[in-house]
C-alpha positions as CSV (number, residue, x, y, z in Angstrom):
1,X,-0.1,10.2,24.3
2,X,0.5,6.9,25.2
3,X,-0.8,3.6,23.8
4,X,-3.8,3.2,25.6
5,X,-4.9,-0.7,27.4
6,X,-6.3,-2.7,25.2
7,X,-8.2,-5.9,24.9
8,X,-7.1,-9.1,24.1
9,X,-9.8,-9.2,21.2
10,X,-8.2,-5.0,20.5
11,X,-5.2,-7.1,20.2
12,X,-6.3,-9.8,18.1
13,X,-8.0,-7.7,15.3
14,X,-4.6,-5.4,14.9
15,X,-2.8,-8.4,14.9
16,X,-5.1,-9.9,12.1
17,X,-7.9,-8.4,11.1
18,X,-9.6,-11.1,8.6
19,X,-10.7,-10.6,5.3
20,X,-13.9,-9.3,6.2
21,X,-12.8,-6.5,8.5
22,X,-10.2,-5.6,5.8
23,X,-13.5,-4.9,3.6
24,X,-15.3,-2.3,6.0
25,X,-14.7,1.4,7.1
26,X,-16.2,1.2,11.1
27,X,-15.3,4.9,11.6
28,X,-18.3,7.6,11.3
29,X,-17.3,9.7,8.7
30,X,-14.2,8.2,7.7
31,X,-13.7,10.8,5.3
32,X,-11.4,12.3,8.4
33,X,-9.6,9.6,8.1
34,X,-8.2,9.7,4.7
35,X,-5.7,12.7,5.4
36,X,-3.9,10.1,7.3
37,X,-3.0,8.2,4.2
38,X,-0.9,10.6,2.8
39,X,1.3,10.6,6.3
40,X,2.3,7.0,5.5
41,X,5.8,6.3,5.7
42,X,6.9,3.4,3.5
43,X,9.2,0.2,4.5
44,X,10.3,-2.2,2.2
45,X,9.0,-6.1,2.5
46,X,11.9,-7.6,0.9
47,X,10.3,-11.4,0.6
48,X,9.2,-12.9,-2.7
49,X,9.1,-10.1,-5.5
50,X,9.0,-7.2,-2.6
51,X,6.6,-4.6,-2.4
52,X,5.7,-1.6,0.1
53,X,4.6,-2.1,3.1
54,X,4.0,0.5,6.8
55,X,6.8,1.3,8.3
56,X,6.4,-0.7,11.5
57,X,8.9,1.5,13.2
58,X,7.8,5.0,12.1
59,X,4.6,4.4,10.3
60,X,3.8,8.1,9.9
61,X,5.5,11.2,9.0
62,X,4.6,12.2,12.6
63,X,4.1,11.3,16.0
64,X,2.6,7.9,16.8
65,X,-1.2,6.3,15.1
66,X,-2.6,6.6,18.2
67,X,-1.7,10.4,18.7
68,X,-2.7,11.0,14.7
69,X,-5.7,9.0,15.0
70,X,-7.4,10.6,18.0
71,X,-6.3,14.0,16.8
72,X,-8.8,13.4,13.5
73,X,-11.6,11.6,14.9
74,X,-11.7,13.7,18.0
75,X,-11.5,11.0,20.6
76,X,-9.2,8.9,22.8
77,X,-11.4,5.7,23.4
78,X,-9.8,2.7,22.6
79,X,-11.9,1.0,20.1
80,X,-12.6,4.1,18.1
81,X,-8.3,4.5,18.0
82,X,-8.2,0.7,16.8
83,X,-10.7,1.1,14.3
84,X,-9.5,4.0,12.8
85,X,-5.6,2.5,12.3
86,X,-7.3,-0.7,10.8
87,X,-9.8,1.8,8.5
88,X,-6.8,2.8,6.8
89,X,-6.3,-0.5,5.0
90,X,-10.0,-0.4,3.1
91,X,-9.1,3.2,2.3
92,X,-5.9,2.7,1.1
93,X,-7.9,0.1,-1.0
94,X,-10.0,2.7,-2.3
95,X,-7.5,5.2,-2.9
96,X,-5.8,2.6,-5.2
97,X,-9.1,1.8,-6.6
98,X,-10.5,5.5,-7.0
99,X,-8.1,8.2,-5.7
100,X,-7.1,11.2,-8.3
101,X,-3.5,11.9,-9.3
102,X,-1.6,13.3,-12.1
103,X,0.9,12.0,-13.8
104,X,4.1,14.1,-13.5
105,X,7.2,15.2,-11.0
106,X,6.4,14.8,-7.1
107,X,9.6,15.0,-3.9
108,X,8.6,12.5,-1.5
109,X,7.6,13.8,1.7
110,X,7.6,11.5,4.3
111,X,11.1,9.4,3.6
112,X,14.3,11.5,2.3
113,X,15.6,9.8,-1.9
114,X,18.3,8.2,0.2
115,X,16.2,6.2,2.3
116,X,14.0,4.4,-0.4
117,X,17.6,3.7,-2.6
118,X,19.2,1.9,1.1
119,X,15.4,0.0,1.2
120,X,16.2,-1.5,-2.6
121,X,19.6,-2.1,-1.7
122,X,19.1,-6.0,-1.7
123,X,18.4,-5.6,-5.7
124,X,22.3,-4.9,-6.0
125,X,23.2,-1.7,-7.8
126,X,20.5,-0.1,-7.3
127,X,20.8,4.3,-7.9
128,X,18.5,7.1,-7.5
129,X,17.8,6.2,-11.3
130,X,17.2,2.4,-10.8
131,X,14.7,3.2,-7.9
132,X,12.8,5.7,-9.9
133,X,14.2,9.5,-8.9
134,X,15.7,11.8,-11.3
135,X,19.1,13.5,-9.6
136,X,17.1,16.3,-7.8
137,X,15.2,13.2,-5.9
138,X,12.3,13.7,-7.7
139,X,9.9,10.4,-9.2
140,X,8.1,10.8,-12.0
141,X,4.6,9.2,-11.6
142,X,3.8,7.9,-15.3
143,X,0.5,6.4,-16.7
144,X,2.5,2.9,-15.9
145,X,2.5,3.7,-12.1
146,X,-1.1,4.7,-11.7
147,X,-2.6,1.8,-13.6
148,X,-0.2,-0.5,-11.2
149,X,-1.5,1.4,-8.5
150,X,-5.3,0.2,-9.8
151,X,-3.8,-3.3,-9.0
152,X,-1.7,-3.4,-5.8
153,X,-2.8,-6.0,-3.6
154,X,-2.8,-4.1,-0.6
155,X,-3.5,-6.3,2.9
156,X,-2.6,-5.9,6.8
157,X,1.1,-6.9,8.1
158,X,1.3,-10.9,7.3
159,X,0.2,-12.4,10.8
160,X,3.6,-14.6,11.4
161,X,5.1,-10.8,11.5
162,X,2.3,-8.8,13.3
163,X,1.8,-10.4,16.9
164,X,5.9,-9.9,17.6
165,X,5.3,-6.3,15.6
166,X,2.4,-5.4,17.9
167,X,4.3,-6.5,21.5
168,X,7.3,-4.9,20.5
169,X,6.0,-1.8,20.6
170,X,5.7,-1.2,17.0
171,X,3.1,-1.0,14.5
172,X,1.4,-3.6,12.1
173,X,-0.2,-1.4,9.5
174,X,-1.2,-1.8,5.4
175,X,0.7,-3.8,3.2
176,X,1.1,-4.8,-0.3
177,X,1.3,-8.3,-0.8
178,X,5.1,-9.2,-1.9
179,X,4.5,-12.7,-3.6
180,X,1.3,-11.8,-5.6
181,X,1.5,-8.0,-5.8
182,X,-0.4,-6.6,-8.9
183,X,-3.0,-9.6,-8.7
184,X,-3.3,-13.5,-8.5
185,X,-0.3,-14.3,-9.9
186,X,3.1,-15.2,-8.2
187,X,4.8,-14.5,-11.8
188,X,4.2,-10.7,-11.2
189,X,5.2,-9.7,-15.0
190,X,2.6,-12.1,-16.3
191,X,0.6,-9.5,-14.5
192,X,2.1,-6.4,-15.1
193,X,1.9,-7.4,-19.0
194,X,-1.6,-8.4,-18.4
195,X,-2.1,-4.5,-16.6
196,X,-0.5,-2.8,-18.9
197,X,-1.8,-4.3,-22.2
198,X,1.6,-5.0,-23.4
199,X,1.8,-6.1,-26.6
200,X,1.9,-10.9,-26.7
201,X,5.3,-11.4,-27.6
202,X,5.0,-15.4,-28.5
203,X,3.0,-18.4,-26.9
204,X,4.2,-21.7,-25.6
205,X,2.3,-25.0,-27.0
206,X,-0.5,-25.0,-24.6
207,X,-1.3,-21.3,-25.9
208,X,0.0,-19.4,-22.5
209,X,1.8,-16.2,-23.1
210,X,5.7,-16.3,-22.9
211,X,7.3,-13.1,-22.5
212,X,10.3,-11.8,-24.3
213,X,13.5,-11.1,-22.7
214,X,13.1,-8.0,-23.3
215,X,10.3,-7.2,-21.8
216,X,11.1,-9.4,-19.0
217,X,13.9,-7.2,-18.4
218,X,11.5,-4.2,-18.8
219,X,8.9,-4.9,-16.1
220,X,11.4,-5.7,-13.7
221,X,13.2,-2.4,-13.9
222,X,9.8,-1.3,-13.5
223,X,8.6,-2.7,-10.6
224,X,11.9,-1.9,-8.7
225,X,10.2,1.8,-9.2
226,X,7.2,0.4,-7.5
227,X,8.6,1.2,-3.7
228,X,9.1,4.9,-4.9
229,X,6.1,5.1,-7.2
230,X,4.0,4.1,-4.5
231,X,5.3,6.4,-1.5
232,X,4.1,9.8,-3.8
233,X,1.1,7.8,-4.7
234,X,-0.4,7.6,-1.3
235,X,1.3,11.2,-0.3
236,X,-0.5,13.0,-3.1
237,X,-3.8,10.7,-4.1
238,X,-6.7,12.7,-3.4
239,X,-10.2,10.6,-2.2
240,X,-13.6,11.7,-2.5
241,X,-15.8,9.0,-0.1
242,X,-18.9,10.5,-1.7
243,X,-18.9,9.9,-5.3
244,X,-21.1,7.1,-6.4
245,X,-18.3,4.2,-7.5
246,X,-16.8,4.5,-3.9
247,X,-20.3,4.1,-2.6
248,X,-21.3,1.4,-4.7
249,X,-18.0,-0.3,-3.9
250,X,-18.3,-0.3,-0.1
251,X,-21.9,-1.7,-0.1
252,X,-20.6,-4.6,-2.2
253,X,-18.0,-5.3,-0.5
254,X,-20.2,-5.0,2.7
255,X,-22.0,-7.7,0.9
256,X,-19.3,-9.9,0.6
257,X,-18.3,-9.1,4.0
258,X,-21.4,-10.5,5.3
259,X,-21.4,-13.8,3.4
């Protein structure tokens, strides 16, 4: 299946779908939509502290969104196909929010050991062990992770990337945010510490926290497990759209939306 012709305001909302849009499921039953989410293939945006983001190349395990999409919903119409891609940012939201793992051993699916080691590569040094896989290429999903996930500031391909990304051919798709990726802060161990409940090592004069070396050095080895933490996340999570807290969270964020 080819991409199909679309309109210059089709264009416009892959390219950036605002805030608002990023806070509402247009497809009927999206529930068919949330398979999908585990076919996501994970690249690595290497800016700030770096973080997960679509593979803008390959974005999932299979075929093209287009093909994937239509196949679920049923239908090849244009807007229904555009929706549908865009959906999966709000229910990648909710699968960070809501979705059901266990902790434990998981093989990534979609993108071989040796592909998420060569996406850290930048970090220097960086093994099977550094990026969070034991020697069979297995990563082991702890408490940590999931409570990360809960945080993970997931928005669409940042816009100065997407336009080129879209009329190249390629894909923009969901992203974490690599400068404030666990929450508002830029200083992403102040947040991890904050996630995690760590224990306040000291504070400066003005009463702010001041991590110890120590633990600096520990939330950074974590977080370079984020990229494969993240790829058996989203391949394994399970979502129910029907329970209550999902329901309640849609209709306030449609509130917000509207405002």
């Amino acid at each position: 299946m080819t991409r199909p012709t679309l309109t210059s305001e089709q264009e416009a909302a892959l390219i950036y779908p605002d805030y608002r849009r990023e806070l509402r499921v247009l497809t009927p039953d999206p529930q068919r939509l949330v398979p999908l989410i585990g076919r996501l293939r994970l690249e690595l945006d290497g800016a700030e502290a770096g973080a997960p983001m679509t593979d803008m190349i390959q974005p999932l395990d299979a075929g093209q969104p287009w093909e994937a999409v239509a196949e679920v919903l049923g239908t090849d119409e244009p807007q229904a196909l555009v929706d549908g891609w865009i959906d999966l940012l709000p229910l990648l939201k909710l699968a960070a929010l809501f979705g059901e793992i266990e902790p434990g051993l998981y093989v990534p699916r979609n993108v071989t050991p040796d592909r998420i080691v060569a996406l850290l590569s930048g970090y220097g040094g960086v093994t099977l062990e550094r990026a969070g896989l034991n020697a069979d290429g297995q990563v082991m999903v702890t408490p940590a992770h999931i409570r990360l996930q809960r945080n993970l500031q997931w928005r669409w391909t940042h816009e100065d990337w997407a336009e080129a990304t879209l009329m190249s051919g390629a894909w923009p798709g969901p992203s974490v945010d690599a400068k404030r990726v666990y929450g508002d802060m830029s200083f992403i161990e102040l947040d991890m510490h904050r996630i995690l409940e760590l224990p306040v090592a000291s504070r400066d004069a003005d009463g702010f926290i001041t991590l110890s070396d120590t633990q600096l050095s520990e939330l950074g080895a974590l977080h370079l497990t984020l990229q494969a933490a993240t790829q058996v996340f989203i391949e394994n999570v399970t979502l129910d759209l029907s329970t209550p807290e999902v329901a309640e969270t849609l209709a306030q964020w449609e509130i917000w939306a509207s405002n």
